[in-house]
MARKENU-324212 format. One line per field, with one value per residue (C-alpha): residue in three letters; x negated, y negated, z. Coordinates in Angstrom, 1 decimal, m for minus. Layout:
# MARKENU-324212
residu <- c(Ala/...) .
u <- c(X/...) .
v <- c(Y/...) .
w <- c(Z/...) .
# end
This chain:
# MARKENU-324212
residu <- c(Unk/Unk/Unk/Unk/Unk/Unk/Unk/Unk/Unk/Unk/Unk/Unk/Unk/Unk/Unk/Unk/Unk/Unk/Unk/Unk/Unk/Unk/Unk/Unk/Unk/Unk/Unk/Unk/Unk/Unk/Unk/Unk/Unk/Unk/Unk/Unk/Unk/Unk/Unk/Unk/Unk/Unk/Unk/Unk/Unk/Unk/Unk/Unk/Unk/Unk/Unk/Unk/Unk/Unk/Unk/Unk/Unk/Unk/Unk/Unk/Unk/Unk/Unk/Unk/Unk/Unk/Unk/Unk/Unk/Unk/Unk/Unk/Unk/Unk/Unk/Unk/Unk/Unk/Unk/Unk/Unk/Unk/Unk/Unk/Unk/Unk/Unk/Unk/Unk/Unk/Unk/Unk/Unk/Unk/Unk/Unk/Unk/Unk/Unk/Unk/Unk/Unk/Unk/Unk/Unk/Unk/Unk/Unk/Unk/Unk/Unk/Unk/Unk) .
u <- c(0.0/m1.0/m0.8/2.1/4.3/7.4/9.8/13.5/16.6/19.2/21.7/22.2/18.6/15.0/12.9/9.3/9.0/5.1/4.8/1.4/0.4/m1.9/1.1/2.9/0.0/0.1/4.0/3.3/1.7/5.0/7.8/9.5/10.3/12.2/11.6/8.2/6.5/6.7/4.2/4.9/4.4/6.7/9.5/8.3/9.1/12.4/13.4/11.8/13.4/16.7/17.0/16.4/18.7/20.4/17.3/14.9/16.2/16.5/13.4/11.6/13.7/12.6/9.2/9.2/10.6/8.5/5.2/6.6/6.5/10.3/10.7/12.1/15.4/16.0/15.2/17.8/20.2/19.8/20.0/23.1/25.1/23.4/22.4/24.2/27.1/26.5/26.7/23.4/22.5/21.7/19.8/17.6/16.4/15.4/13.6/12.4/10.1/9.2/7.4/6.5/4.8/2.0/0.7/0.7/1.2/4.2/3.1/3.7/6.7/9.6/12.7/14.5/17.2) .
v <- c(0.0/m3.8/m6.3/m7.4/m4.2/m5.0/m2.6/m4.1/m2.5/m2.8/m0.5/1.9/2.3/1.2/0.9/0.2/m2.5/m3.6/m5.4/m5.8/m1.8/m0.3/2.0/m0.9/m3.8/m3.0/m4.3/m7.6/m8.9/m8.9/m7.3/m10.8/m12.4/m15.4/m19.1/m20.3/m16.8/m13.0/m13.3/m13.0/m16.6/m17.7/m15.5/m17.0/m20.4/m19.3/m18.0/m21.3/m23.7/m21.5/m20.8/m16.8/m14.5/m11.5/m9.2/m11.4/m9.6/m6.3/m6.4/m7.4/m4.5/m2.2/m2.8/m3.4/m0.1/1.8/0.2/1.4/4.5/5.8/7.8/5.9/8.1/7.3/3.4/3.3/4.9/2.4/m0.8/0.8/1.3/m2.2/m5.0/m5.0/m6.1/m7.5/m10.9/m12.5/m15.0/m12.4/m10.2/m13.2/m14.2/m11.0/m10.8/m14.3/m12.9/m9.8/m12.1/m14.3/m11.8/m11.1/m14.9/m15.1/m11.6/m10.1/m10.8/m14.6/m14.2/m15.2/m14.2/m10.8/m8.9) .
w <- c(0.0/m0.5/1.7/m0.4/0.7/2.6/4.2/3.7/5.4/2.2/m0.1/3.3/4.3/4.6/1.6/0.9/m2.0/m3.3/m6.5/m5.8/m6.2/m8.5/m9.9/m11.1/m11.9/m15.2/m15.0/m13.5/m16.4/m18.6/m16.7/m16.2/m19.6/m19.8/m19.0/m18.0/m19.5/m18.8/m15.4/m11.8/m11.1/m13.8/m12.1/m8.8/m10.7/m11.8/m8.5/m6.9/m9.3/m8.8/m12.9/m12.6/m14.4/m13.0/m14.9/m12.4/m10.0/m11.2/m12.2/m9.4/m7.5/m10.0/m10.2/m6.3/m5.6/m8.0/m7.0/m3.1/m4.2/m4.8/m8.0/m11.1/m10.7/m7.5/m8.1/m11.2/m9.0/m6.2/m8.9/m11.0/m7.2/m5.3/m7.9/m10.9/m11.1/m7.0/m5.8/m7.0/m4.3/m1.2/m4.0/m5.2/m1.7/m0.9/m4.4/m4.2/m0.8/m2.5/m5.2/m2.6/m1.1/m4.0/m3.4/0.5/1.6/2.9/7.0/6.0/4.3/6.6/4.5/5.8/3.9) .
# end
């Protein structure tokens, strides 16, 4: 785990989310397309500037939850029952300190699920 890793208690249980592991680094380079760029600090933009889209957050979830080690089954599962189609604002805080997390580390990130 990185020192970006952060356990959050959502969808029913406690899960393990690191965008900053070496199973998903090659992700982080281009797994956020839209305004600003495809990197992880232009989605940290969006999320900061409040102009992400609902595939911000599911792809910070997915990404999040792969790079914490849950198998990609398991992750589309928890995103098809938990964030599409869900309220967005709840979802993008929590995704907005998961992303916060890969600049600062997730022991100085104050938001909590």
């Amino acid at each position: 785990m990185s020192a970006a890793a952060r356990e959050v208690t959502w969808a029913g249980g406690t899960h393990v989310f690191d965008l900053n592991s070496r199973r998903v680094a090659w992700m982080l380079n281009d797994g956020f397309p839209g305004q600003y760029g495809p990197t992880v600090a232009a989605v940290l933009r969006r999320f900061d500037e409040q102009v992400y889209s609902p595939a911000d957050i599911e792809n910070v979830f997915r990404i999040g939850m792969l790079g914490g080690g849950m198998l990609e089954s398991d992750v589309e599962a928890l995103i098809e029952a938990h964030v599409r189609g869900q309220p967005l604002a709840p979802l993008a805080l929590i995704a907005f300190g998961l992303v916060t997390a890969v600049f600062i580390g997730a022991e100085n990130v104050d938001t909590d699920a």
